[in-house]
N, C-alpha and C positions, 0 to 999 in steps of 0.2 A: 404511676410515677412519671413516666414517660410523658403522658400529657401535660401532669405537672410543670413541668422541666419545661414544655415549649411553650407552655402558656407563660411563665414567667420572660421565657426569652422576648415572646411578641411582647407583654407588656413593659419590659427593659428598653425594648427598641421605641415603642411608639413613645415613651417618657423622655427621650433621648431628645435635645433642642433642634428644633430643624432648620437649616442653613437658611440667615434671612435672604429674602428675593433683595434685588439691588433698588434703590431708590426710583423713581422715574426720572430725578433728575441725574443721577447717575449713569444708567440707560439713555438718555436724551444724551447726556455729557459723551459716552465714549462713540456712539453712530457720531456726532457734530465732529468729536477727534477725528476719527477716520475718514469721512467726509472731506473735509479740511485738509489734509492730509493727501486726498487723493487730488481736490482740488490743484494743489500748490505743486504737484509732480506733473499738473496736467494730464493722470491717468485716468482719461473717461470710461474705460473697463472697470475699474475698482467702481468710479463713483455708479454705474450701471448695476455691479453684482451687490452692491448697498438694497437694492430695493425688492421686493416683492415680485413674485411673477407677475400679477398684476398691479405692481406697484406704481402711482401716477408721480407723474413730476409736472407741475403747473409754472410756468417761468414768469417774470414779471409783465411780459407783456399778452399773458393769458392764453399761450401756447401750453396742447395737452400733450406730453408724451407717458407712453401707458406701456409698462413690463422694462427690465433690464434691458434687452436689445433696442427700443425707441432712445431710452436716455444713453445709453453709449452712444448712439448715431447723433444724438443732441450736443452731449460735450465735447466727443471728436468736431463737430463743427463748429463748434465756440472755442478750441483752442484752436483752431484753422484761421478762423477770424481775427487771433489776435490777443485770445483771454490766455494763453500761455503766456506763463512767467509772470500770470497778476497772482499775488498772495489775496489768501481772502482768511473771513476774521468771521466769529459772529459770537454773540451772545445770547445762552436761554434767560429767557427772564419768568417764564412757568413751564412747570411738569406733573402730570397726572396722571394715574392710574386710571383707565377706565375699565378695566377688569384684569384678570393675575395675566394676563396674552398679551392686552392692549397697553399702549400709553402716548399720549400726544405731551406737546412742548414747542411755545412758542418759544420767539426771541428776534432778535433782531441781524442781518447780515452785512457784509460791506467788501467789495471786494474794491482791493488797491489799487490807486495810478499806478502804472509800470515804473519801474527803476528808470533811472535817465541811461541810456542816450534812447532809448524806446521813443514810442510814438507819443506824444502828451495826451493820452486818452485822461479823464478825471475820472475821480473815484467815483464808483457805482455804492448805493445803500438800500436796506429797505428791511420788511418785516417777512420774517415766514411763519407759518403754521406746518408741524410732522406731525405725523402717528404712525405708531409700528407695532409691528406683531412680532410675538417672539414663536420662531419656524424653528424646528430641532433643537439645532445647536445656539443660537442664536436670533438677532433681531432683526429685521427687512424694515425697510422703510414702504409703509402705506402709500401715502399722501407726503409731499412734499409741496407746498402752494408758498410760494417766493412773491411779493410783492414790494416796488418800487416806492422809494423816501427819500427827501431830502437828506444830503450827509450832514451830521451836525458838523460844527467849522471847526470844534475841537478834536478830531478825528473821528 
């Protein structure tokens, strides 16, 4: 009887709907939220603890930095430079599953002219390629390969 009873429980539980996995564009969607996010506070810590231990960051002009501590030392010195206070923007335009861990997601980036009375720097654009793993709790960014485009004129 006993057996009974927990066989029925296993089989109660496994018939039971299992919570779907989120989109890859959903996953792509909320790392680019936070991302952005981190961007636009200039907190190069956040945008660093985004990736992978050995998570790479490729910047447009083909500089490799490799794990969290490389990319904090990157955008601490690109808000140094001046990229504080630019807002930045981007769009995915694909997202893929490449297995239940992975998913990559293109899209396009753009980070903003400064607000006036700033420096007149012009708006920067271009395309990137992510993939991520999902580590515990959570997803790291792999790969992040950022490449340089002209801005279209309508923003």
């Amino acid at each position: 009887m006993m057996r009974t009873v927990f066989s029925l429980i296993c089989v109660a539980a496994l018939a039971q709907p299992a919570t779907a996995a989120p989109s890859p564009h959903a996953v792509a969607q909320t790392l680019l939220d936070a991302y952005l996010s981190a961007w636009d506070r200039a907190d190069a810590g956040a945008l660093g603890r985004a990736y992978a231990t050995r998570g790479v960051f490729i910047n447009p002009t083909g500089n490799r930095f490799v794990g969290p501590a490389a990319v904090t030392q990157f955008y601490a010195a690109a808000f140094a430079r001046g990229y504080a206070g630019r807002t930045g923007a981007a769009v995915i335009t694909s997202a893929q599953s490449t297995a239940p861990d992975l998913m990559t997601a293109e899209g396009r980036w753009r980070i903003n002219a400064p607000a006036p009375p700033a420096a007149s720097a012009a708006p920067e654009c271009g395309v990137f390629q992510m993939q991520a793993r999902h580590e515990g709790r959570g997803w790291k960014v792999t790969l992040l390969h950022e490449t340089s485009a002209d801005c279209p004129e309508n923003g």
